[in-house]
NUBA-688638 format. One line per field, with one value per residue (C-alpha): residue number from 1; residue in three letters; x, y, z. Coordinates in Angstrom, 1 decimal, decimal comma. Layout:
<pts>
n: NUM  ...
res: ALA  ...
xx: X  ...
yy: Y  ...
zz: Z  ...
</pts>
This chain:
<pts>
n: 1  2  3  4  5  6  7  8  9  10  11  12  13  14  15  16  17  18  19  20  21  22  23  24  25  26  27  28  29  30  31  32  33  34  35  36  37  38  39  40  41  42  43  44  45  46  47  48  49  50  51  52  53  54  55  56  57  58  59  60  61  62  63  64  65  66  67  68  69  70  71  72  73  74  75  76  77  78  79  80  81  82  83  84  85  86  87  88  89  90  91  92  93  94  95  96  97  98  99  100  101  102  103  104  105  106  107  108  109  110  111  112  113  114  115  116  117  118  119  120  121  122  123  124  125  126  127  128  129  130  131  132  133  134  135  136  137  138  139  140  141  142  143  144  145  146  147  148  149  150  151  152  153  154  155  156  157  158  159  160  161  162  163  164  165  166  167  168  169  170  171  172  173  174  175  176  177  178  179  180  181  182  183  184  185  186  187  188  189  190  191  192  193  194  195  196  197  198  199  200  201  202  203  204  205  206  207  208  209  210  211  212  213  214  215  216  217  218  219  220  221  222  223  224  225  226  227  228  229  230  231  232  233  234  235  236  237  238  239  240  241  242  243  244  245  246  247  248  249  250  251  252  253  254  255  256  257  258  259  260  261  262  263  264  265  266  267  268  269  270  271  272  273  274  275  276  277  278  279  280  281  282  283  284  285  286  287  288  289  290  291  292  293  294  295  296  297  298  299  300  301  302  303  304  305  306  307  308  309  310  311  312  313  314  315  316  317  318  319  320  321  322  323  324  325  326  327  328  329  330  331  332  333  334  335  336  337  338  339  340  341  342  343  344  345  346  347  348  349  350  351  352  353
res: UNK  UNK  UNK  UNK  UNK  UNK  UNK  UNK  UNK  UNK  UNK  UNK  UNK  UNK  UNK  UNK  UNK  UNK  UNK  UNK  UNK  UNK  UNK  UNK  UNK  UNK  UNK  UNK  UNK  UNK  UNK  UNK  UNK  UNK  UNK  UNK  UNK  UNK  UNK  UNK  UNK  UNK  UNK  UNK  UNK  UNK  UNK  UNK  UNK  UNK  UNK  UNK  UNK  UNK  UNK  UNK  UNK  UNK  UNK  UNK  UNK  UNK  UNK  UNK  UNK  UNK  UNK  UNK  UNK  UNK  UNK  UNK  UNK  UNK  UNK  UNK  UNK  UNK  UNK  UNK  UNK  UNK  UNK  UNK  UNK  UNK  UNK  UNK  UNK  UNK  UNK  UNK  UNK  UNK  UNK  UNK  UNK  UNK  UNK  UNK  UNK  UNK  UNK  UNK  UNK  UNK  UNK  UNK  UNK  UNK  UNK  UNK  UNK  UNK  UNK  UNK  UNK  UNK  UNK  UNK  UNK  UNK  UNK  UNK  UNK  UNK  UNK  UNK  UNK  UNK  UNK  UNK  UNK  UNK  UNK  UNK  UNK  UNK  UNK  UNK  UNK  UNK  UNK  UNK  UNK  UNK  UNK  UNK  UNK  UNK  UNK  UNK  UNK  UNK  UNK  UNK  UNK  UNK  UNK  UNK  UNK  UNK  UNK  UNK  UNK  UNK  UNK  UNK  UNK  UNK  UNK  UNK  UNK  UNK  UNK  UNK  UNK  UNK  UNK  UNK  UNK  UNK  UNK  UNK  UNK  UNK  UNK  UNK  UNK  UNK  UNK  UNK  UNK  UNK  UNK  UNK  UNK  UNK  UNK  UNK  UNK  UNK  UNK  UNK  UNK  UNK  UNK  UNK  UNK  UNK  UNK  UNK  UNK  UNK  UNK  UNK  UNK  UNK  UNK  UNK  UNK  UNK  UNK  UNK  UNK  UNK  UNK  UNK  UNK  UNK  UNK  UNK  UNK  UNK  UNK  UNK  UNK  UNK  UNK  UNK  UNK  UNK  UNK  UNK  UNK  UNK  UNK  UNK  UNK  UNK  UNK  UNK  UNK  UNK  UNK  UNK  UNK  UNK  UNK  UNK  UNK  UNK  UNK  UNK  UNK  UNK  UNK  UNK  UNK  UNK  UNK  UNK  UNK  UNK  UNK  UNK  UNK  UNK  UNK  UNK  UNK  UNK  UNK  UNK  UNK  UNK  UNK  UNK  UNK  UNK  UNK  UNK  UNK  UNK  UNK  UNK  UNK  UNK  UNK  UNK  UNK  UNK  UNK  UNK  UNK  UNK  UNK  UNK  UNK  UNK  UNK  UNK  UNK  UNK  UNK  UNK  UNK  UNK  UNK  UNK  UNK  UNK  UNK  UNK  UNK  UNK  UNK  UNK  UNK  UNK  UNK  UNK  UNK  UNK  UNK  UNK  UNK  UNK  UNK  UNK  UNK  UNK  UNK  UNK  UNK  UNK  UNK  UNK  UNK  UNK  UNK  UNK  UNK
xx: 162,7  164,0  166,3  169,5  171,6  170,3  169,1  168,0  164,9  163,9  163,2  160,4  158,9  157,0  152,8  151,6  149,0  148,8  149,2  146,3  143,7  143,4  140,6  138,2  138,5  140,2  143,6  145,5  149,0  149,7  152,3  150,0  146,5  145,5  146,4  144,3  141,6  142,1  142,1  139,0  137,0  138,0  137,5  133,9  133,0  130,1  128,7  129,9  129,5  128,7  128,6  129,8  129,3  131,9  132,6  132,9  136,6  138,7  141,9  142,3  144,2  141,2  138,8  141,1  141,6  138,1  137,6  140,4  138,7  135,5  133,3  131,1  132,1  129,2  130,2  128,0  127,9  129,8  128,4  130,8  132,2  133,1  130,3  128,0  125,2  122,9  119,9  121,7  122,9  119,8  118,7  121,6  120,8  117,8  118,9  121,8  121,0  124,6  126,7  129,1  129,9  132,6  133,3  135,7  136,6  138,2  141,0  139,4  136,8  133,9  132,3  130,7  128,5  124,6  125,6  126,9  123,4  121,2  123,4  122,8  118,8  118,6  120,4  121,3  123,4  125,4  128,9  130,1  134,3  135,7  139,1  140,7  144,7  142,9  142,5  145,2  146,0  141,9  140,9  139,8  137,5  135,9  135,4  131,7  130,7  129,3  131,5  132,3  136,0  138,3  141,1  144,5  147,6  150,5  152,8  150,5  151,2  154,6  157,8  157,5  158,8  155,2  152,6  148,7  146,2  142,7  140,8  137,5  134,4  135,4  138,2  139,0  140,8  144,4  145,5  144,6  147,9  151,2  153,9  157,0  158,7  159,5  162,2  160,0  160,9  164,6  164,8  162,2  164,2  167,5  166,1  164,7  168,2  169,4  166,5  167,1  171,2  170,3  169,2  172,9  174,8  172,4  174,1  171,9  172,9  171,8  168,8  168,8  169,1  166,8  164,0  164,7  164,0  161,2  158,8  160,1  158,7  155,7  155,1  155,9  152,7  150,8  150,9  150,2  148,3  147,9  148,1  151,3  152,3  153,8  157,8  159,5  161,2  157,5  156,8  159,5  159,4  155,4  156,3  158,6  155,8  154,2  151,0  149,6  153,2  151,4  148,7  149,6  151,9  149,3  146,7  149,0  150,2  146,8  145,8  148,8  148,3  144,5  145,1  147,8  146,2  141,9  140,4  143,1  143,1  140,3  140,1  137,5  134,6  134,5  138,4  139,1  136,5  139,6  141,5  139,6  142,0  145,0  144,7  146,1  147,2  145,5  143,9  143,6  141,8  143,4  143,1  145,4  146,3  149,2  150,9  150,7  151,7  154,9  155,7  155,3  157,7  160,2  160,0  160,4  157,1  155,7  151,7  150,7  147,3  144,8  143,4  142,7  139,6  138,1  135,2  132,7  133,2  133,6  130,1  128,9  129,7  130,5  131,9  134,5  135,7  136,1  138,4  140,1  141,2  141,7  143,0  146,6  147,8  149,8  152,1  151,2  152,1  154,5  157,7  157,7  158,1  156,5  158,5  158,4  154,7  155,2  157,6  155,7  152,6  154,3  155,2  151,5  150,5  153,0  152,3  148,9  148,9
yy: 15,0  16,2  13,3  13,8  11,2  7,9  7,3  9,9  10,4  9,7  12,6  13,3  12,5  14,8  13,6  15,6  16,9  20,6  20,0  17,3  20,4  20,2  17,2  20,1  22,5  24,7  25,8  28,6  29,4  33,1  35,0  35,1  34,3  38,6  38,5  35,4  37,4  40,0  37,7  36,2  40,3  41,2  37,8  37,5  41,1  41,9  44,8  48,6  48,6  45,0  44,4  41,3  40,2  40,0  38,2  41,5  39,1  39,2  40,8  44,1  42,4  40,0  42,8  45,5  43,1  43,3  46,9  47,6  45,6  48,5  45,8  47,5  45,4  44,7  43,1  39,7  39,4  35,9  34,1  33,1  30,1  32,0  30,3  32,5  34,2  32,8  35,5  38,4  36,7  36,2  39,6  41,3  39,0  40,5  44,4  43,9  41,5  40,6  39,6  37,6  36,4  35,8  32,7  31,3  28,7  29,9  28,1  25,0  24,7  26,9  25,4  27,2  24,8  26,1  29,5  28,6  26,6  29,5  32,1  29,2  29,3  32,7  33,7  31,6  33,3  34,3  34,0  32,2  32,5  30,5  32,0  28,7  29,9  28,5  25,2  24,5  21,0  20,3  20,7  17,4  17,6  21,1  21,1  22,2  21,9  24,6  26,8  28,3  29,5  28,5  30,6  30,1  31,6  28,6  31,4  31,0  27,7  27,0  28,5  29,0  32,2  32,8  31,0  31,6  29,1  29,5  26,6  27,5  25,6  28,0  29,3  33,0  35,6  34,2  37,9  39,3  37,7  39,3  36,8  38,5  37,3  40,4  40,5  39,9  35,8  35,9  38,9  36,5  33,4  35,1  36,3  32,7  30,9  33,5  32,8  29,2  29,1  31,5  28,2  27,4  30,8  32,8  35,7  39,4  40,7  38,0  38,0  41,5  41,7  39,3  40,6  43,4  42,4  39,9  43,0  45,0  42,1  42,5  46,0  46,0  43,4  45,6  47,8  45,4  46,6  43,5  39,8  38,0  34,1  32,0  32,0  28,8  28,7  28,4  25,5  24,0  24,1  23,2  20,4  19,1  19,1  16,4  17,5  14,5  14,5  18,7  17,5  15,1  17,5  20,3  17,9  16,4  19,6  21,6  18,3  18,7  22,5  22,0  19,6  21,5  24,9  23,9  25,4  27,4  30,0  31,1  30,0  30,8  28,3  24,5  25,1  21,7  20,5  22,2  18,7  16,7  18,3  20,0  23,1  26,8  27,9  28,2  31,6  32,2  35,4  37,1  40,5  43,3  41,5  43,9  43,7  39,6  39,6  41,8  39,2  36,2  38,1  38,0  34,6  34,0  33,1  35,6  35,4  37,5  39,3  37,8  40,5  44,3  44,8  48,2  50,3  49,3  45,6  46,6  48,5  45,5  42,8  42,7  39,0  40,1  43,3  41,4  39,0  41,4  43,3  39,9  37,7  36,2  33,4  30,6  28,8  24,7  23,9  21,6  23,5  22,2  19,2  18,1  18,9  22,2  22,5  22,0  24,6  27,0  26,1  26,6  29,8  30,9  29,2  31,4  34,5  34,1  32,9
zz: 53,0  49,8  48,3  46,2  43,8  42,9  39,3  36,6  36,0  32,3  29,7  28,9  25,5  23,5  22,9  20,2  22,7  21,8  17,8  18,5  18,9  15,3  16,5  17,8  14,4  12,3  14,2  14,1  15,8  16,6  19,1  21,8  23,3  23,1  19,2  19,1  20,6  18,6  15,8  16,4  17,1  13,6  12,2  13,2  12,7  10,4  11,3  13,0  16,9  17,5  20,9  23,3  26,7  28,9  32,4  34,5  36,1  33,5  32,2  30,5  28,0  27,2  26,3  24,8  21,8  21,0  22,1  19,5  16,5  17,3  19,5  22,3  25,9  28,2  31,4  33,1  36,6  38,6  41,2  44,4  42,6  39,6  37,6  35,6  36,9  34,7  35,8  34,6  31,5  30,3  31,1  29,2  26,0  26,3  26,9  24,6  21,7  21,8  18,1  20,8  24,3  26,0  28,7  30,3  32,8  35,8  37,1  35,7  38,5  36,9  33,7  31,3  30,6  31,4  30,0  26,8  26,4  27,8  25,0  22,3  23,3  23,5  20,8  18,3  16,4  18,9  18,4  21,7  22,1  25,1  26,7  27,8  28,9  32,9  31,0  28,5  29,4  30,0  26,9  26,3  29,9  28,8  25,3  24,2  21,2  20,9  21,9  18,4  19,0  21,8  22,3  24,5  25,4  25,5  27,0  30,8  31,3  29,7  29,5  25,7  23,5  22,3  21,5  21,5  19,7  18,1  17,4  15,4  13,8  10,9  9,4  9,4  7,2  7,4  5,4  9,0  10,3  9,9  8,4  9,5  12,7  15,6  17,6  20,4  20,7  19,8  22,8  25,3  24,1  25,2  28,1  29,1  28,8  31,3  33,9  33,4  34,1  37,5  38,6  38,8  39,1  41,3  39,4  40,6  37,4  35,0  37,4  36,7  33,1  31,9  34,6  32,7  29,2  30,3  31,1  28,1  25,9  27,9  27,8  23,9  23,9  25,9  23,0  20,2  17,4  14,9  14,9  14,4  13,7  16,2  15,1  14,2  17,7  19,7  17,1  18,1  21,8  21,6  19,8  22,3  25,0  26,9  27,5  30,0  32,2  32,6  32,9  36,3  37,9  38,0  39,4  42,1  43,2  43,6  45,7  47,9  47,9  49,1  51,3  53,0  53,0  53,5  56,5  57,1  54,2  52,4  48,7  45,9  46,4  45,1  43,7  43,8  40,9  39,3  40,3  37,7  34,7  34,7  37,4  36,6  39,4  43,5  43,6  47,5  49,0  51,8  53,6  53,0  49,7  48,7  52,0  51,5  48,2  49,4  52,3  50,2  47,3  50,5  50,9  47,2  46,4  43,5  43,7  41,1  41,3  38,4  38,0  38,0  37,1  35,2  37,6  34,5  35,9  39,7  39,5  37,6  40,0  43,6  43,4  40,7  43,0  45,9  44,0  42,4  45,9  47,6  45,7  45,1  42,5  44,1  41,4  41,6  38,2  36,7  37,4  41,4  42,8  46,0  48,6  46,4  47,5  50,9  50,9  49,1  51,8  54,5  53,5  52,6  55,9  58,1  56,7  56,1  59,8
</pts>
């Protein structure tokens, strides 16, 4: 029973969490989590077609930063779970000699753990980078040590103007980072007040409009071409987070999500480890994904698909096609309350039915 009146809840104080990275090595704050990538391939380049390993599930925009700074991607095979098949890794260090790999935890449930140690064994120089925008608020759980760069985008998680974060055991080239601010956050930030007063006015046109300029921002990073600093206005609002208040509503939603939809709707294997920090979102796998995806959009649920994948990968990896074609993103985080998730449930439950 959803319950109206009665006392205010109290605001929420900021905790320092995400400037606290600073604990783990040298941070930087950029526009976004790609730049940060991008970033990181230049700042670790030192010689002409180095090549890295990649996990064949990933996002375009995770590789095409590195494919842009001249880096040769190799794609690593997944088991069920998501975790690394550690086999194959070790037979494309081999094959490869690789000047980096890349990992990353996905959805918080699939550590990276035994492969960053078999990469460190292996090869020693290796330059291991760790995509953590799955684990923002778990940083604490995951961190390796030697991992050598962790990278994040803040903008995944929370409703900031931009914001991406590298965190390295060294310090890179700072004169690789453009200085000047874009219009791109005063035109998201704009576009953001808008979103929020629809709550209230359930207006089609400001709905409209700032829908609008939301995927214009986007498209304009879709064709980035350097790295820029995170503007005064992301500093601001990062600052004004509480990271452990995230940090509990993501975990107390995904349990109420499993619990609700387990046994009845097929989810990537051993999802829930993902419980133990602060959970991205619940990927489900369903048939006739787009169709899904098109009757949970009616019922205002907006799964996005996470993600594409290139053919390179597909031919790669049969675990990373399958989740690719079946595979839908069910929002849990911090923004929804619980009778919010039993909602959205019973919606994936009816359809998915």
């Amino acid at each position: 029973m959803r319950e109206f009146g009665s006392e205010h809840p109290g605001v929420i104080l900021p905790d320092g969490y995400l400037e606290n990275f600073s604990q783990y090595g040298y941070i930087t704050w950029l526009r976004t989590g790609r730049e940060g990538l991008y970033y990181v391939a230049q700042g670790i380049k030192r010689k002409n077609n180095p090549v890295v390993l990649f996990p064949a599930y990933c996002c375009w925009s995770m590789s095409s930063p590195f494919q842009k700074a001249g880096w040769k991607v190799v794609y690593y095979r997944l088991n069920q779970d998501l975790t690394v098949d550690l086999d194959f890794l070790k037979h494309l260090l081999n094959e490869q000699q690789p000047d980096a790999v890349l990992t990353m935890n996905f959805y918080g449930s699939a550590r990276t753990d035994d492969a960053v140690s078999v990469v460190k064994h292996k090869c020693p120089d290796c330059v291991i980078v760790e995509d953590f925008s799955h684990c923002t608020f778990s940083l604490e759980a995951i961190y390796n040590s030697q991992v050598d760069f962790y990278v994040t985008s803040v903008r995944k998680s929370v409703g900031v103007t931009d914001g991406g974060i590298v965190i390295g055991k060294k310090e890179l080239d700072s004169s690789l980072i453009n200085k000047e601010i874009t219009p791109f956050t005063t035109n998201r930030r704009e576009a953001q007040l808008s979103k929020s007063r629809y709550a209230f006015s359930q207006s089609e046109k400001d709905k409209s409009d700032f829908l609008s300029v939301l995927r214009g921002e986007e498209h304009r990073l879709d064709e980035f071409d350097s790295v820029n600093t995170i503007s005064d206005t992301g500093k601001k609002m990062i600052a004004a987070i509480n990271g452990a208040e995230i940090r509990y509503a993501r975990s107390q939603n995904m349990k109420h999500a499993i619990a609700r939809l387990s046994g009845k709707v097929k989810m990537v294997p051993r999802i829930e480890k993902c419980i133990e920090g602060a959970p991205f979102s619940l990927p489900i796998l369903v048939d006739e994904r787009d169709n899904v995806q098109k009757q949970l959009a009616s019922k205002g649920v907006y799964a996005p698909v996470l993600w594409p994948i290139c053919d390179e990968a597909r031919n790669v990896c049969p675990v990373s096609a399958y989740v690719s074609d079946h595979m839908l993103s069910i929002p849990i985080d911090q923004r929804y309350s619980y009778d919010d998730i039993e909602d959205i449930t019973s919606i994936v439950l009816d359809i998915c039915s």
